[in-house]
C-alpha positions in Angstrom: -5.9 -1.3 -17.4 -6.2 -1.5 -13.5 -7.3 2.1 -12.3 -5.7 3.0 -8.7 -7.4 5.4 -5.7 -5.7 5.8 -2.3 -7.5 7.5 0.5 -7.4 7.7 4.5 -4.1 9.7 4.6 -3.8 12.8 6.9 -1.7 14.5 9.1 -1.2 13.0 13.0 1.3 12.8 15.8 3.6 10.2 16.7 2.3 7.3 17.9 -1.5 7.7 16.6 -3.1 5.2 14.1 -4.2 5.8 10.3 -5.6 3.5 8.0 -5.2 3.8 3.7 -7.2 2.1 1.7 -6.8 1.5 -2.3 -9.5 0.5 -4.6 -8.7 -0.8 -7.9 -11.1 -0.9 -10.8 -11.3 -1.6 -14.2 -10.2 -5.4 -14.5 -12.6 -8.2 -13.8 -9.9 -10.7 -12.1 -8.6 -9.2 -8.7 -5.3 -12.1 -9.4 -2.2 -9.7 -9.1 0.2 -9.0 -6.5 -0.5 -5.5 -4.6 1.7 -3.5 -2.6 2.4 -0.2 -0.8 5.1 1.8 -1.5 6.2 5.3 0.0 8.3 8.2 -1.0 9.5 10.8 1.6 10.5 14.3 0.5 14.1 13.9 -1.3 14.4 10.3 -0.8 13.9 7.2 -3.2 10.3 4.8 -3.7 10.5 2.1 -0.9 8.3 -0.4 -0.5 6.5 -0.8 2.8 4.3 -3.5 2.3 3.2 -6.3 -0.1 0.9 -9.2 -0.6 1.9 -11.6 -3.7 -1.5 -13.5 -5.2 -0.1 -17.2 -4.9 -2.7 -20.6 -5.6 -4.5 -21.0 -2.9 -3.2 -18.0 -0.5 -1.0 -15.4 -0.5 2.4 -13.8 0.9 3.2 -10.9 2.7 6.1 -9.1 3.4 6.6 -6.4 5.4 9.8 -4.2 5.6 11.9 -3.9 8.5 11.5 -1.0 9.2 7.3 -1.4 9.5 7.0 -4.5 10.9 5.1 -5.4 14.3 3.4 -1.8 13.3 1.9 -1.9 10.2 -0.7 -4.5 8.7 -1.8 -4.8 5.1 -4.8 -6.8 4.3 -6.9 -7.3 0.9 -10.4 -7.9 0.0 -9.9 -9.3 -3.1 -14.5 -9.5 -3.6 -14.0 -6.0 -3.8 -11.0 -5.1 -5.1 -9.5 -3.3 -2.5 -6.5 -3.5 -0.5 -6.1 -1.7 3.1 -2.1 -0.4 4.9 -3.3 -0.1 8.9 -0.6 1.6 10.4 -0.1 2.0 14.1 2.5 3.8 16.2 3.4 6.4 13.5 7.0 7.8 13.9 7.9 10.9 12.0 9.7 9.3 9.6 6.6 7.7 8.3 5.9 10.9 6.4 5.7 10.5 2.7 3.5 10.0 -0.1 2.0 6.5 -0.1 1.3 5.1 -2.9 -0.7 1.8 -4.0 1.0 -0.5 -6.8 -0.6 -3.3 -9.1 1.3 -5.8 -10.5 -1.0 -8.0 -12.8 1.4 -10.9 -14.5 1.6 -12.4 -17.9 4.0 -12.7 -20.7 5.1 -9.4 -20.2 4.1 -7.7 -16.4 1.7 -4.7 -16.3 2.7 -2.5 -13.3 0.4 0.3 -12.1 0.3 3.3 -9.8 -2.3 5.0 -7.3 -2.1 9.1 -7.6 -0.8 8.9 -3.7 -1.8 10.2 -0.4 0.2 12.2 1.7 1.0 11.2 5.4 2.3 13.3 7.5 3.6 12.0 11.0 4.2 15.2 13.9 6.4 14.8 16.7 
């Protein structure tokens, strides 16, 4: 079981910086893809942001419509993984959530409870 907590979210305005951070727990090996996703109200779970645990390094992938403004990083000594995110638009409203995907014969996937950002014009 990997145990998920978001924080840093908050309500700014356009253009202003936040930072989330997610700190999993409960699993010794820190070996697992992580990613952020975010819902806004009436719309579908997209993913914003992931870093896939590869030998020796790791990928990340931003999507398009976050790139050049938001950076996710990990400390994988501690288990946590961070979303900075600069140059808010509106749009970026939503619940962001944190996502653990450990691998094996069958995946495990797991879910932060979320924290709400909320971008003002």
């Amino acid at each position: 079981q990997v145990r998920l907590v978001e924080s840093g979210g908050g309500l700014v305005q356009a253009e202003d910086s936040l930072r989330l951070t997610c700190v999993a727990s409960g699993r010794r090996s820190s070996n697992y893809d992580m990613a952020w996703y975010r819902q806004a109200p009436g719309k579908e779970r997209e993913i914003v942001a992931s870093i896939r645990f590869i030998f020796r390094g790791e990928i990340i992938s931003y999507a398009d419509s976050v790139k050049g403004r938001f950076t996710i990083s990990r400390d994988s000594a501690r288990k946590t993984m961070y979303l900075q995110m600069r140059r808010l638009k509106p749009e970026g409203t939503a619940i962001y959530y944190c996502n653990v995907v450990v691998p094996g014969p069958v995946e495990s996937i797991y879910w932060g409870q979320g924290t709400q950002v909320t971008v003002s014009a």
